[in-house]
C-alpha positions as a printed NumPy array, in Angstrom:
array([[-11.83 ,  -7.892,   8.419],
       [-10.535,  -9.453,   5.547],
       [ -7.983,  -7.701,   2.71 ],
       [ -7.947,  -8.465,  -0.765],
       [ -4.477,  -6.31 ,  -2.335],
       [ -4.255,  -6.541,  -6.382],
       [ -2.145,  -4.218,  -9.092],
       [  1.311,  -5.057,  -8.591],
       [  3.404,  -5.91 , -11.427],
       [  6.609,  -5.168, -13.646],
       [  7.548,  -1.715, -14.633],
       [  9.983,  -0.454, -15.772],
       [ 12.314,   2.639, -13.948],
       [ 10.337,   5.909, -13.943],
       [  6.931,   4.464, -14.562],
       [  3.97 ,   4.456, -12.75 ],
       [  1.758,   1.633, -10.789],
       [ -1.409,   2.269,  -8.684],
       [ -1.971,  -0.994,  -6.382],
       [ -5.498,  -1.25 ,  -4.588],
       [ -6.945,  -2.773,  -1.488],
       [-10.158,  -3.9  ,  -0.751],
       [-11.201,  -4.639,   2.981],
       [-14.262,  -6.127,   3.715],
       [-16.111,  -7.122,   6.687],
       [-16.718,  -5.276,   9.799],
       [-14.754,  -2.231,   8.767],
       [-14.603,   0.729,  10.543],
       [-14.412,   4.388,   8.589],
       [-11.923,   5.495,  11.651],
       [ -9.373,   2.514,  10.857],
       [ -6.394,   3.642,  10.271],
       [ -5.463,   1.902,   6.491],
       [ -1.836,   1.824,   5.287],
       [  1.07 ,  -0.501,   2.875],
       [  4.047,  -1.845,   4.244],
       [  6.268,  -3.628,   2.216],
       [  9.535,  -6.106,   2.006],
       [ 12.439,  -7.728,   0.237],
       [ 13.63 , -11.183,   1.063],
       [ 16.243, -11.137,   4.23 ],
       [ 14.605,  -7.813,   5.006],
       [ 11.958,  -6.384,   7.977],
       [  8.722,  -4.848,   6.621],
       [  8.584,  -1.759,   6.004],
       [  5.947,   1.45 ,   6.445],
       [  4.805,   2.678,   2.97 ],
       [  1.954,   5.416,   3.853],
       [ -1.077,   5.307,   5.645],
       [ -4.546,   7.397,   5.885],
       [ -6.492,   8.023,   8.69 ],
       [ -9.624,  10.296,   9.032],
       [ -7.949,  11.383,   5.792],
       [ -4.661,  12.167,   7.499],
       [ -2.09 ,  10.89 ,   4.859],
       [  1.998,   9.583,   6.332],
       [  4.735,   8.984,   4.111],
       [  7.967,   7.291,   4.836],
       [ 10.845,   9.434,   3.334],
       [ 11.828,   7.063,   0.573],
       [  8.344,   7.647,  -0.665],
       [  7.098,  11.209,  -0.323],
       [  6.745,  13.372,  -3.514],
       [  6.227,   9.829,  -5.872],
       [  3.688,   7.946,  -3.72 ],
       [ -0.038,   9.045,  -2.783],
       [ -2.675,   6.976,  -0.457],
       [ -5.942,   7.721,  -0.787],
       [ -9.471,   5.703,   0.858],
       [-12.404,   5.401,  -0.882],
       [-15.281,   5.073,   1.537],
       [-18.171,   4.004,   0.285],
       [-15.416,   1.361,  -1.394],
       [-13.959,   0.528,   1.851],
       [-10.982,   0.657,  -0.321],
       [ -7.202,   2.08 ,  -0.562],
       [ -5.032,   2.621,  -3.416],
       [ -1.405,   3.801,  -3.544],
       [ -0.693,   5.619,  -6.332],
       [  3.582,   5.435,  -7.208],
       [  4.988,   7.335,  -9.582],
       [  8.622,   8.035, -10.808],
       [  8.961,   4.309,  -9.83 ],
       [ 12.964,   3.062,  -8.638],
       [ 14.573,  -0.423,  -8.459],
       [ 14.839,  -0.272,  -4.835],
       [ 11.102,   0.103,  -4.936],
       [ 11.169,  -3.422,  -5.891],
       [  9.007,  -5.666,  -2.879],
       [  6.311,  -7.183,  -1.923],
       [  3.783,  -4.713,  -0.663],
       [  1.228,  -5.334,   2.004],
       [ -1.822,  -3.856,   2.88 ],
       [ -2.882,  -3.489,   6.359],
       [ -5.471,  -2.507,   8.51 ],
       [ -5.78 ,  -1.383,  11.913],
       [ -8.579,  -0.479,  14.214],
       [ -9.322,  -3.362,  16.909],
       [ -7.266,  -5.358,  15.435],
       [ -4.242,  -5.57 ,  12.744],
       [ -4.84 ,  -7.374,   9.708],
       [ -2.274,  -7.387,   6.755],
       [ -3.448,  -8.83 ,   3.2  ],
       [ -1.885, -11.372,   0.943],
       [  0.546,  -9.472,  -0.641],
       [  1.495,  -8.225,  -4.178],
       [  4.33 ,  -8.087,  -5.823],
       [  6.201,  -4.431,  -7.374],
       [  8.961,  -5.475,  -9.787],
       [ 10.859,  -2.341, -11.351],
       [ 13.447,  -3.248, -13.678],
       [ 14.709,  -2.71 , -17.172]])
């Protein structure tokens, strides 16, 4: 399985981003797909994940972030609204069924 993670960027405090993940090869519908993400000198962190259309949230995140999986895609997105600075990483898609695969990365500025 192989991730490709794209719609990061630089926002500003309050705004929106949706970032999106498409996995491809031998994908199975009853993976469970999620974002993690991290600051430099910092662990990764869990974001939200979906299984079986089960949705988690870590508290930072719940009421301003939603995951959702697009089947027939084989794709996540993570909508995040009512963006903050401490926001601000590098967030990671990952997948995991047999095995755990994280994509490249994108990066989530929020500044003024």
């Amino acid at each position: 399985v192989q991730l490709q993670a794209s719609g990061g960027g630089l926002v500003q405090p309050g705004e929106s981003l949706r970032l999106s993940c498409a996995a491809s090869g031998s994908v199975n519908s009853k993976s469970m797909m999620g974002w993690y993400r991290q600051t430099p000198g910092k662990q990764r962190e869990f974001v939200a994940n979906i299984v079986l259309g089960t949705t988690s949230y870590a508290d930072s995140v719940k009421g301003r972030f939603t995951i959702s999986r697009d089947e027939a895609k084989n794709t996540v997105y993570l909508q995040m609204n009512n963006l903050k600075p401490e926001d601000t990483a590098v967030y990671y898609c990952r997948y995991h069924y047999d095995v755990i695969v994280y994509g490249q990365g994108t990066q989530v500025t929020v500044s003024s």
